[in-house]
C-alpha positions as CSV (number, residue, x, y, z in Angstrom):
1,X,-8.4,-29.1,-19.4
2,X,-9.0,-27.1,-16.2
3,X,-9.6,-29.2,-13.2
4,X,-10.2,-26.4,-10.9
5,X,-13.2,-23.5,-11.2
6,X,-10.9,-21.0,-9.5
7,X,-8.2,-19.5,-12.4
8,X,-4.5,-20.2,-10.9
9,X,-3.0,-17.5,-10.1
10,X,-2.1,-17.8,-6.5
11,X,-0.2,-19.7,-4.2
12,X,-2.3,-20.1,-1.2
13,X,-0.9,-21.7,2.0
14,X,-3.6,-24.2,3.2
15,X,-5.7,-22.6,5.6
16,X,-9.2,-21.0,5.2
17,X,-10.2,-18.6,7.3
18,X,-14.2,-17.5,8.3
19,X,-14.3,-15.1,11.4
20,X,-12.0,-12.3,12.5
21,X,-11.5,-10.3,15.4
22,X,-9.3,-7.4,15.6
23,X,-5.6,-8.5,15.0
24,X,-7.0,-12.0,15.1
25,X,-8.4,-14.1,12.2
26,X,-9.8,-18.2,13.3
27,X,-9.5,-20.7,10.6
28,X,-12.4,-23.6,9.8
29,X,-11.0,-25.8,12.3
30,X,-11.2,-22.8,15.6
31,X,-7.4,-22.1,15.2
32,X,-6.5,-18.2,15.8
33,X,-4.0,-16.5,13.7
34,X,-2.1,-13.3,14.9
35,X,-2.8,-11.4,11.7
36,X,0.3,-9.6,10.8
37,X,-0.2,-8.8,7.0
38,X,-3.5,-7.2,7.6
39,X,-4.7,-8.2,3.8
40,X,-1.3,-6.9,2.7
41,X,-2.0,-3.5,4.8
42,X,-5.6,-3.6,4.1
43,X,-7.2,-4.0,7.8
44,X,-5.5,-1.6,9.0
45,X,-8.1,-1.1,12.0
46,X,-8.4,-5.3,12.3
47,X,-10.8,-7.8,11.5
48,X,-14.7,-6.8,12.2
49,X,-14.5,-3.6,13.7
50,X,-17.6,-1.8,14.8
51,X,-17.5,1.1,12.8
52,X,-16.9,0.0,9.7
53,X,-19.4,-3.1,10.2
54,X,-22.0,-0.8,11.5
55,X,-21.4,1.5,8.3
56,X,-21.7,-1.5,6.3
57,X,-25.0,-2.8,7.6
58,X,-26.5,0.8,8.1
59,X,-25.6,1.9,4.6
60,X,-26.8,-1.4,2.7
61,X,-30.0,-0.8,4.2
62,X,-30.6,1.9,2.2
63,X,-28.3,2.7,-0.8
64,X,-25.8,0.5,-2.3
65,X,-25.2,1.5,-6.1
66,X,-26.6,4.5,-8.1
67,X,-24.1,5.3,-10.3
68,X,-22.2,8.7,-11.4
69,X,-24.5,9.5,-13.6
70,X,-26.0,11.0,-10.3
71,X,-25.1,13.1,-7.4
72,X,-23.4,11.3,-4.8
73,X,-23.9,13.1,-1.5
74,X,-21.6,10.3,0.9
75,X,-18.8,10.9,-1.9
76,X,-18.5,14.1,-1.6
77,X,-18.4,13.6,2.2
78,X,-15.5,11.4,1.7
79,X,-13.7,13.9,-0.4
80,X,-13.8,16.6,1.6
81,X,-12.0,14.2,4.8
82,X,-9.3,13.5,2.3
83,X,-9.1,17.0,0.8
84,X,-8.6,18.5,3.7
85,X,-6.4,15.7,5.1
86,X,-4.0,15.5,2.2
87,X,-3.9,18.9,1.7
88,X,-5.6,18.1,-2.4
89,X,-8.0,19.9,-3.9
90,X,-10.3,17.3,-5.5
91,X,-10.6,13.5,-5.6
92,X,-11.3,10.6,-8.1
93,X,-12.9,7.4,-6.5
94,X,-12.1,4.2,-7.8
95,X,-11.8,0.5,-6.5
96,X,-8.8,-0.3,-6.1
97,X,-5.0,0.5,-5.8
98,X,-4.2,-0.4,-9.3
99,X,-7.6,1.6,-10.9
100,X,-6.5,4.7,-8.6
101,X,-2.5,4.2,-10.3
102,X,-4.3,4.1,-13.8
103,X,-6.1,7.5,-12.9
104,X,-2.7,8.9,-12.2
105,X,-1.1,7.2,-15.4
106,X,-4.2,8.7,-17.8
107,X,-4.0,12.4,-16.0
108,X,-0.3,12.5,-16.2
109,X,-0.4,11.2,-20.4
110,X,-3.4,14.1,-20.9
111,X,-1.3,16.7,-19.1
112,X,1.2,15.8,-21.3
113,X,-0.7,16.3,-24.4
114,X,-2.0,19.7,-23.0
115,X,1.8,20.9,-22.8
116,X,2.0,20.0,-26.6
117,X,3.5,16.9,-26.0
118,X,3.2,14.0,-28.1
119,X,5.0,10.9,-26.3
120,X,4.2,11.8,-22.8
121,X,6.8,9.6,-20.1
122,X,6.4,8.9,-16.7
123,X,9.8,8.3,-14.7
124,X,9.2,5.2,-12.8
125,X,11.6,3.1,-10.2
126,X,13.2,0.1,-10.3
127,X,11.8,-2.4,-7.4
128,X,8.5,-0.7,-7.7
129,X,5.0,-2.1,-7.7
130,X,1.8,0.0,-9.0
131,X,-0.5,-2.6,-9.7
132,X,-1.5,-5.6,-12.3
133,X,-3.7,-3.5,-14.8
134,X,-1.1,-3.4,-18.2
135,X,-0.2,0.4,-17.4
136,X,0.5,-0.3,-14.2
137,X,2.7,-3.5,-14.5
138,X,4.6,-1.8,-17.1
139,X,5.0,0.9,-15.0
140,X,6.4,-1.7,-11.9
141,X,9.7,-2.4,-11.9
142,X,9.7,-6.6,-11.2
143,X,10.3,-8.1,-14.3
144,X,8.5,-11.2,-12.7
145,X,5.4,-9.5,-13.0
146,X,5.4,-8.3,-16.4
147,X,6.5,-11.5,-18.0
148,X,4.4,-13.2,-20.4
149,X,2.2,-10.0,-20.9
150,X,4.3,-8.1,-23.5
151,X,3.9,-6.3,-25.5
152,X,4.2,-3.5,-22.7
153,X,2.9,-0.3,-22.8
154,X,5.1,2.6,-23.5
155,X,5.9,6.3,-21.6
156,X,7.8,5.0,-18.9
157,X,11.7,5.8,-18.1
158,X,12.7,3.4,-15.5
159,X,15.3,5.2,-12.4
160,X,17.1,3.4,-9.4
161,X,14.9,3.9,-6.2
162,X,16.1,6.7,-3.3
163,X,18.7,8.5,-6.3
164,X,17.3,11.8,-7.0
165,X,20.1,12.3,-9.4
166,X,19.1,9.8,-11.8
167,X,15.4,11.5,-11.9
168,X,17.2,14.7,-12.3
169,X,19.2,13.3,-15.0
170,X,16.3,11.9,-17.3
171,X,14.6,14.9,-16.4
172,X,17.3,17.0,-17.8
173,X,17.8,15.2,-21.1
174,X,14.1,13.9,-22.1
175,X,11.5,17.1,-23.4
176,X,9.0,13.9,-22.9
177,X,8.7,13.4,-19.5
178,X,5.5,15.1,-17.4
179,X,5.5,13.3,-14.3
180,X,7.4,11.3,-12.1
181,X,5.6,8.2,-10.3
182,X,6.6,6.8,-6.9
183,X,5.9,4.8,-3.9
184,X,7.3,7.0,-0.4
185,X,8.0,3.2,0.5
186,X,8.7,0.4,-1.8
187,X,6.4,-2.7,0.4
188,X,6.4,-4.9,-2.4
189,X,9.8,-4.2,-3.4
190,X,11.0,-5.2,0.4
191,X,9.8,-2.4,2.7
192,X,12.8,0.0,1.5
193,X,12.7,3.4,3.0
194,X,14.7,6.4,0.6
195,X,16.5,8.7,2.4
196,X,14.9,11.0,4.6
197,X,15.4,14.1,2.0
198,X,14.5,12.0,-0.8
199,X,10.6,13.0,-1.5
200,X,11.6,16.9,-1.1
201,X,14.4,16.4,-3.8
202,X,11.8,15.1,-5.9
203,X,9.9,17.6,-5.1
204,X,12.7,20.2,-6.4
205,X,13.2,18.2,-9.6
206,X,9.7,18.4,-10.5
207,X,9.2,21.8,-9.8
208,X,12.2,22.9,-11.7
209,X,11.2,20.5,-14.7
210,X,7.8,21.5,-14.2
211,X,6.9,17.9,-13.4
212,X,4.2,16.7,-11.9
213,X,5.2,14.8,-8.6
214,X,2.7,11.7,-8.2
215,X,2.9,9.5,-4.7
216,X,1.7,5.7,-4.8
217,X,0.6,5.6,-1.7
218,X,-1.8,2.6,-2.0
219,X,0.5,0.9,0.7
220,X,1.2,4.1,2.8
221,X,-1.4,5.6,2.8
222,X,-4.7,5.6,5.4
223,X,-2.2,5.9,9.2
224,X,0.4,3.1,8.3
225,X,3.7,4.9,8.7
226,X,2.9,7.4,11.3
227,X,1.4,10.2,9.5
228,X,-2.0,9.6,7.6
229,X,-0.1,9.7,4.3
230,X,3.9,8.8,4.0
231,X,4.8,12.0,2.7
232,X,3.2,13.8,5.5
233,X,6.7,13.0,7.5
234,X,8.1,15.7,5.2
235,X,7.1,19.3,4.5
236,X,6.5,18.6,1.2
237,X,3.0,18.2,-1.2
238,X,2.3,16.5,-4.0
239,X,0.9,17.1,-7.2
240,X,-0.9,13.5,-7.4
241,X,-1.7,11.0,-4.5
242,X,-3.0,7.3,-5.1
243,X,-4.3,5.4,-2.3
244,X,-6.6,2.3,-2.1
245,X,-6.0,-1.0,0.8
246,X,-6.9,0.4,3.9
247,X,-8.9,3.0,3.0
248,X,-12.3,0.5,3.2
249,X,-10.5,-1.8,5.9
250,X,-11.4,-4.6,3.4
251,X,-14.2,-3.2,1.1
252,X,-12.7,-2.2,-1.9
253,X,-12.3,1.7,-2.7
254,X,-9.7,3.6,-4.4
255,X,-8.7,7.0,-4.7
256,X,-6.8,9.5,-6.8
257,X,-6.3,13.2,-5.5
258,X,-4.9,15.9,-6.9
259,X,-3.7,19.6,-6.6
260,X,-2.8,22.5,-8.7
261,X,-2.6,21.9,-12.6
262,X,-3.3,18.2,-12.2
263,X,-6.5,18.8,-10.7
264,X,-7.8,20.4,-13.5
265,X,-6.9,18.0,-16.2
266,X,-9.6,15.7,-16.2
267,X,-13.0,16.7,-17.7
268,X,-16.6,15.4,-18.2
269,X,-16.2,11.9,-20.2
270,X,-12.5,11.7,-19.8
271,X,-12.3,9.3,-17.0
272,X,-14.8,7.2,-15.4
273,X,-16.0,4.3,-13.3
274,X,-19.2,2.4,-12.9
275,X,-18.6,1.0,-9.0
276,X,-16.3,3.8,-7.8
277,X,-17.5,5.9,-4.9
278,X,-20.6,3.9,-4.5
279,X,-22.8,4.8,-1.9
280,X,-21.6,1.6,0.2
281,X,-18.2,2.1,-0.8
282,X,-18.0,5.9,0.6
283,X,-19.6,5.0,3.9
284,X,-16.8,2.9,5.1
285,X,-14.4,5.0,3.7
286,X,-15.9,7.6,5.9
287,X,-15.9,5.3,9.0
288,X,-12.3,4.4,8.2
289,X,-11.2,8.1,8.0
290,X,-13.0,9.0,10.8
291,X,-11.7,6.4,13.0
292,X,-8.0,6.4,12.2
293,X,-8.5,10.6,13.0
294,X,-10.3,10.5,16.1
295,X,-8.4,7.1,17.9
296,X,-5.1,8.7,17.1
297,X,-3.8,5.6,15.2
298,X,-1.3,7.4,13.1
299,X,0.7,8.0,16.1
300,X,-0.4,4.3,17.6
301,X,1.1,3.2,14.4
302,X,4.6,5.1,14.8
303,X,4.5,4.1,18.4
304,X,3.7,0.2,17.7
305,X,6.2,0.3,14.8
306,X,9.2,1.6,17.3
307,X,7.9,-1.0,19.9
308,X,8.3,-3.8,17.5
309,X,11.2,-3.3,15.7
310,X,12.8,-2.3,18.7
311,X,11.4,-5.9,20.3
312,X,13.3,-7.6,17.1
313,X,16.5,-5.5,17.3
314,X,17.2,-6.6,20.7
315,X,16.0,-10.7,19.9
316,X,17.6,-10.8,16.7
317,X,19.3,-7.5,15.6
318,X,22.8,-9.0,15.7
319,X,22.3,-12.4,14.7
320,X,24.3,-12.7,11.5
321,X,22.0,-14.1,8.8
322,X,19.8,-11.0,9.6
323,X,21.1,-8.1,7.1
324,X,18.4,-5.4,8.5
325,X,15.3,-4.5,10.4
326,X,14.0,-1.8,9.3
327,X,10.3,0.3,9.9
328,X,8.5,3.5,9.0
329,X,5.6,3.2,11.6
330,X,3.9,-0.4,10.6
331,X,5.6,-1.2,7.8
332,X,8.3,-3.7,9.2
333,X,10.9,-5.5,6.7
334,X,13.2,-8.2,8.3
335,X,16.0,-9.0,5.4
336,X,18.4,-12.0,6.2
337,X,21.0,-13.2,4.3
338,X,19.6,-15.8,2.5
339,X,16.4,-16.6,1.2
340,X,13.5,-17.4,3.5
341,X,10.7,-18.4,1.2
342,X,9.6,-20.9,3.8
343,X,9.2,-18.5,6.9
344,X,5.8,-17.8,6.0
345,X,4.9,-21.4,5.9
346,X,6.6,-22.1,9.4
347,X,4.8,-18.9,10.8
348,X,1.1,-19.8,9.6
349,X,2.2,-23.2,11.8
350,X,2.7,-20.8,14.8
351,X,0.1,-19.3,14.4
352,X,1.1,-15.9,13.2
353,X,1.0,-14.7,9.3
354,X,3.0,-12.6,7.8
355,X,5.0,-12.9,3.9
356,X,7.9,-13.0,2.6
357,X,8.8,-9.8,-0.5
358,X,12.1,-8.6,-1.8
359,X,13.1,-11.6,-3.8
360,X,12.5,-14.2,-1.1
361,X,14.6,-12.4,1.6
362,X,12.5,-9.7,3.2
363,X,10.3,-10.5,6.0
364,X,7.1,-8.1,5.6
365,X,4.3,-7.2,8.5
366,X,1.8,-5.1,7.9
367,X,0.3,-5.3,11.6
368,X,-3.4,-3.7,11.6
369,X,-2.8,-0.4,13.8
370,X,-5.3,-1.6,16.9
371,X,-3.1,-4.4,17.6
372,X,-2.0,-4.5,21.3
373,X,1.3,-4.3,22.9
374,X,0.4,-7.4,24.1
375,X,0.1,-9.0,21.1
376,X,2.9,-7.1,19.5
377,X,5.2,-8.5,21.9
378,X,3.9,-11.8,20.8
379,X,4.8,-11.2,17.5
380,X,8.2,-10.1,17.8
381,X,8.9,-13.5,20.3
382,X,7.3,-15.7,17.7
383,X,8.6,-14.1,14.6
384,X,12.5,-13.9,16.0
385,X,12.2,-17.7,16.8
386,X,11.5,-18.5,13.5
387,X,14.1,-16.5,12.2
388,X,16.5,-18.6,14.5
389,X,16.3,-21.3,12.5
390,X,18.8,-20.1,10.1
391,X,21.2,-20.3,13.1
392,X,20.7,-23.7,13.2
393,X,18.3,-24.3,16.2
394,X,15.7,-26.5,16.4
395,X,12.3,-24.9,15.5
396,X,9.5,-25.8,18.0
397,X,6.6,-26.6,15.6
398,X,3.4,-26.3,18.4
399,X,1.3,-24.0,17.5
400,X,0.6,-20.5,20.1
401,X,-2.5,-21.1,22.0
């Protein structure tokens, strides 16, 4: 019998947190937290910023929920900024990362069918995480998550990441696949960054399969690499774009854009939602956009990015249990040698948070992209001398002020 209310499904370290404030979040007991996850890239513009609270309050004094069933004015404001942003031509709003990857999944499958064929497939990568919905766990690649939930669902082809030639090969020799479905980055997988001309081989593939390219950017997307969207750092577009996290800073909105052919699959009563693109929902989606445009935080990000990584190249870069540092703007990966499950533990006792990805030996940070240089040089001191305790030394357990 069940001796908690709350279903267990997570491992939560033992803190609780009820206030934030920018790159900071302060526990029940007063303690601060330099918040280096960001929600797992979710805040990207920190903890109770004033636009998005003030779009928050303003908006659920008037108009939280109406449905689709009617005209959405704040929606269509939203989907214009990402249109025009993306470079897509329209946009379905849902709430969440895996919801947008399950818009992708359906479109892709009825494109498919309009082509005349019968068992559309979706090339999908090895390491890869598009969500916990059953599409989209049986389109991630992490065995881990899928276990226990068979029978999977069919239409996926499963590739190594960053090797265009094993999409061009399933491409080449399966009449069933219509798309191929990707994250620029893998963050889940351990923050691993393909090849700089990877995305624009794909590109090439797809067009010469007539493929539809689809991004997962749920992780990417909203400023975190440098550009407002990951693929933007090539000359490339899309056919598909997902993105979700920090879209709403917190509140939860997801969105699915498209171009060209895939914009025109879906029709009246062959998708929907019943929360997606709310009234409330839109308005801090427009606050976020808005912001992340106008403060220049896409090149804050890249700058941040450089300014840490290079912090924890020249504190730790040569140390010999740490295999790589690696970045694309914010998204930071530290893999050592060995596995550091523990690391986040010992960091939420300094006072910093962060996890751990890649098996157990990637460090991930996901650093909101207001965060200070001040407090990103307090990251990369704190960070490297918890990593020094795979050398041996002796970990100094008091807590930052």
């Amino acid at each position: 019998m069940a001796t908690q209310p709350l279903m267990n499904v997570f491992n939560r370290l033992s803190v609780a947190f009820e206030r934030g404030e920018g790159s900071w979040l302060y526990d029940t007991d007063g303690n601060r937290y330099l918040d280096a996850l960001c929600g797992i890239a979710v805040t990207g513009l920190g903890h109770a910023h004033p636009a998005v609270t003030r779009a928050i309050s303003e908006q659920a004094g008037k108009l939280v929920h109406c449905s689709n069933l009617y005209t959405i004015p704040l929606q269509e404001e939203l989907a214009e900024r990402l249109t025009r942003i993306s470079g897509m031509e329209n946009v379905f709003f849902a709430n969440s990362g895996a919801e947008a990857n399950e818009a992708a999944i359906k479109l892709a499958r009825r494109h498919g069918h309009a082509r005349g064929i019968d068992t559309p497939t979706i090339i999908v990568m090895e390491q890869s995480f598009h969500g916990r919905t059953l599409a989209t766990l049986s389109a991630t690649g992490n065995r881990a998550v899928q276990q226990g939930f068979e029978p999977l669902v069919g239409g996926f082809v499963r590739v190594p990441f960053d090797d265009a030639e094993a999409v061009r090969q399933v491409a080449s020799n399966n009449p069933n696949v219509v798309a191929v479905l990707v994250e620029p980055i893998q963050g889940e997988g351990g923050v691993h960054i393909p090849a700089d001309d990877y995305l624009t081989q794909l590109r090439a593939i797809c067009d010469e399969h007539q493929l539809l390219l689809m991004l997962d950017e749920v992780q990417t997307g909203n400023g975190r690499t440098g550009q407002f969207f990951a693929y933007q750092h090539t000359d490339i577009l899309p056919d598909v774009v997902t993105t979700a996290k920090g879209l709403g800073n917190g509140f939860p909105i997801g969105a699915c854009l498209a171009r060209g052919a895939a914009a025109e699959v879906f029709m009246p009563g062959a998708h929907g939602t019943t929360f997606g693109g709310n009234p409330l929902a839109c308005a801090v989606g427009i606050a976020v956009v808005d912001t992340i445009v106008q403060d220049g935080l896409c090149a804050r990000a890249e700058a941040l990015g450089k300014r840490i990584c290079d912090g924890f190249r020249a504190e730790i870069g040569d140390a010999p249990f740490v295999r790589e540092i690696r970045n694309k703007g914010l998204m930071i990966g530290i893999e050592l040698t060995e596995a550091g499950t523990e690391l986040a533990v010992l960091a939420k006792v300094k006072g910093v948070l962060l996890n751990i990805t890649g098996g157990g030996h990637v460090i991930r940070m996901l650093p909101p992209l207001v965060m200070t240089d001040h407090e990103a040089d307090l990251l990369v001191s704190t960070v490297s001398q918890l990593v020094r305790v795979y050398a041996g030394e002796e970990l100094d357990t008091a807590p930052n002020p």
